[in-house]
C-alpha positions in Angstrom: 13.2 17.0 56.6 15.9 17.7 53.8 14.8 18.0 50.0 16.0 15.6 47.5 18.6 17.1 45.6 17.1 19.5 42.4 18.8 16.7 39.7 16.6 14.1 41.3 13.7 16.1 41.1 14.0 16.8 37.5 14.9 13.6 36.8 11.8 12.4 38.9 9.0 14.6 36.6 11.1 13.7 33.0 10.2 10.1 34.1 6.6 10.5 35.5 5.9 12.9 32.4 7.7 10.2 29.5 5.5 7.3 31.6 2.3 9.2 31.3 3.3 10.2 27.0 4.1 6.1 26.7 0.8 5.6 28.3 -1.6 8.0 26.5 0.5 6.3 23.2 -0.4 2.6 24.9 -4.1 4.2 24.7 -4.5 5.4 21.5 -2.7 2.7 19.9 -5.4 0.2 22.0 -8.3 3.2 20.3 -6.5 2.8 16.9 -6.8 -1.2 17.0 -10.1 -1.3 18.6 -11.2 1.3 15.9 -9.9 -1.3 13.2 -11.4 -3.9 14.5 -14.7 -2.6 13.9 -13.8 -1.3 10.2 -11.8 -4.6 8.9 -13.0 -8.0 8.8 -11.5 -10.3 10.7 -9.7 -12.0 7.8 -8.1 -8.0 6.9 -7.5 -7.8 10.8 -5.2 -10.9 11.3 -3.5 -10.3 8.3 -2.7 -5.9 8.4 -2.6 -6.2 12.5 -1.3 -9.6 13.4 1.5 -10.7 10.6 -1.6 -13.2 9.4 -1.6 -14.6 5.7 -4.7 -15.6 3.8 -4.8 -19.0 2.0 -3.9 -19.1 -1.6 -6.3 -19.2 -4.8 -9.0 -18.2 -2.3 -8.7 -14.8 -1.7 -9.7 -11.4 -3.8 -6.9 -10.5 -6.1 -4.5 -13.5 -6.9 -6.5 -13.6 -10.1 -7.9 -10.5 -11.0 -6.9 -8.9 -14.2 -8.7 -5.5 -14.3 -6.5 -2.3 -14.6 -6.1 -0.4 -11.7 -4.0 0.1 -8.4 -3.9 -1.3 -5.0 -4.3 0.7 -2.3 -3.6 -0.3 2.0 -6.6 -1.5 3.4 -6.3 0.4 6.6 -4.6 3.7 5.3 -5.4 4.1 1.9 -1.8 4.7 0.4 -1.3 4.0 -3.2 0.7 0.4 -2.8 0.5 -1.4 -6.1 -0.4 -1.2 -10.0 -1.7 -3.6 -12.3 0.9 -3.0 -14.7 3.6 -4.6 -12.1 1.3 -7.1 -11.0 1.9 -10.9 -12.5 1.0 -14.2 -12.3 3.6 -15.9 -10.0 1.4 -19.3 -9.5 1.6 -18.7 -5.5 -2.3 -18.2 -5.5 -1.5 -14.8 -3.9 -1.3 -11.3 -5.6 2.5 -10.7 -6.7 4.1 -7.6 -8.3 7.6 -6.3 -9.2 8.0 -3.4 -7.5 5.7 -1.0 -5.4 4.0 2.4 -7.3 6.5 4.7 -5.2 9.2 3.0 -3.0 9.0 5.0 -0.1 5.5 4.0 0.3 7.1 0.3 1.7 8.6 -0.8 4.9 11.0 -3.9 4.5 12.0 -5.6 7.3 13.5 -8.7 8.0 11.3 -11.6 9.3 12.8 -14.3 10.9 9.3 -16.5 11.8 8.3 -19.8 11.3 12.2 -21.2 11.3 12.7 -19.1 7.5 15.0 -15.8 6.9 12.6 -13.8 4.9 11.6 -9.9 4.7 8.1 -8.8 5.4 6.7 -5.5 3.7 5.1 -3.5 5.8 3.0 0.1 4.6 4.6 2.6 5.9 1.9 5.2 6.8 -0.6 2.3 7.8 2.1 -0.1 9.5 0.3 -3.3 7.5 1.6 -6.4 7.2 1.3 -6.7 3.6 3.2 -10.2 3.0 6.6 -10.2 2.0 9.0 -9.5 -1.0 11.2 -12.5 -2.5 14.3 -12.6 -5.1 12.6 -14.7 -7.6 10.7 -12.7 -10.0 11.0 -11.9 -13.2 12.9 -9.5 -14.7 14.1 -6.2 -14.9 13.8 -6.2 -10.9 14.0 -9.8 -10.2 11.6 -9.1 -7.2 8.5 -10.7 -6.4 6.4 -8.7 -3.7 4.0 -11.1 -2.6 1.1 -9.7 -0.5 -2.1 -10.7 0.8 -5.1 -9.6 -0.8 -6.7 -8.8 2.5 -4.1 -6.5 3.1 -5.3 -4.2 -0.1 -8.5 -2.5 -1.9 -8.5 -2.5 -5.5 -9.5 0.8 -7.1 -10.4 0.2 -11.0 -9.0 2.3 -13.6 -12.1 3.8 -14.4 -12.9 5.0 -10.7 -9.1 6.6 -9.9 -10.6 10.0 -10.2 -13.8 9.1 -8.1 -11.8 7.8 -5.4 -9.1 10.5 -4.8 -6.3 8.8 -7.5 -6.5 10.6 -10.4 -2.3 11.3 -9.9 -2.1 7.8 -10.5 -4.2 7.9 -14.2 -0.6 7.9 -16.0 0.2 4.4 -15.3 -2.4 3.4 -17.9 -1.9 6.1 -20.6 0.6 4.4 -22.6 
């Protein structure tokens, strides 16, 4: 019997060997969500995992007014601070601009028949909500996110919780 040719070989294991990667990556993603599933409620779930959004004026944060920041639900990256954080009337939490940029994912969302762009967290890969053009100023932007996409960590606790970096923001 003649042997396939060595190219078809190779080319035969980098497949089988880049299947079996995407697989063991299909598994631990399937670990990762079962995992969150156990550790969110469903509500933080749908929203974070599933592009859900909470209804306004009943959810955690829309109207809270304690200093502090806002951390991802599922990762724990610094998101948003109190001090960007204003009342847009949307009954959801809205703030001008993140605590560090690169801690944000935009990308453009096309759903539900509307041209929009979702923020993601870019370590956790949460749906946070998304950012609009009509804030106030200086940015003009509006980042509005779902409260069940975020944990609120008081001033007063920053240190306790592993943010004392982010004291600053509220010695002015």
């Amino acid at each position: 019997m003649k042997r396939p040719p060595l190219i078809l070989l190779m080319a035969f294991t980098l497949l089988a060997a880049g299947t079996a990667r995407g697989a063991a990556r299909e598994s631990t993603t399937v670990k990762n969500r079962d995992a969150l599933k156990t550790k969110l409620t469903p509500l933080q779930f749908q929203v974070t995992q599933q592009c859900g959004t909470e209804p306004p004026f009943r959810n955690a944060y829309w109207d809270n007014h304690r200093e502090g920041i806002y951390v991802d639900v599922v990762s724990g990256e610094p998101l948003f601070s109190s001090t960007d954080k204003f009342d847009s009337g949307t009954g959801w939490p809205s703030f001008t601009k993140p605590i560090e940029a690169t801690n944000i994912v935009k990308k453009a969302d096309r759903s539900h028949f509307m041209d929009r762009v979702e923020v993601r967290s870019k370590g956790g890969d949460s749906h946070l909500g998304h950012v609009f053009d009509d804030g106030p100023r200086p940015s003009g932007l509006r980042h509005c996110i779902n409260s069940a996409s975020l944990r609120f960590i008081p001033k007063e606790d920053l240190e306790k919780e592993g943010y004392g970096a982010y004291r600053k923001l509220f010695e002015m």
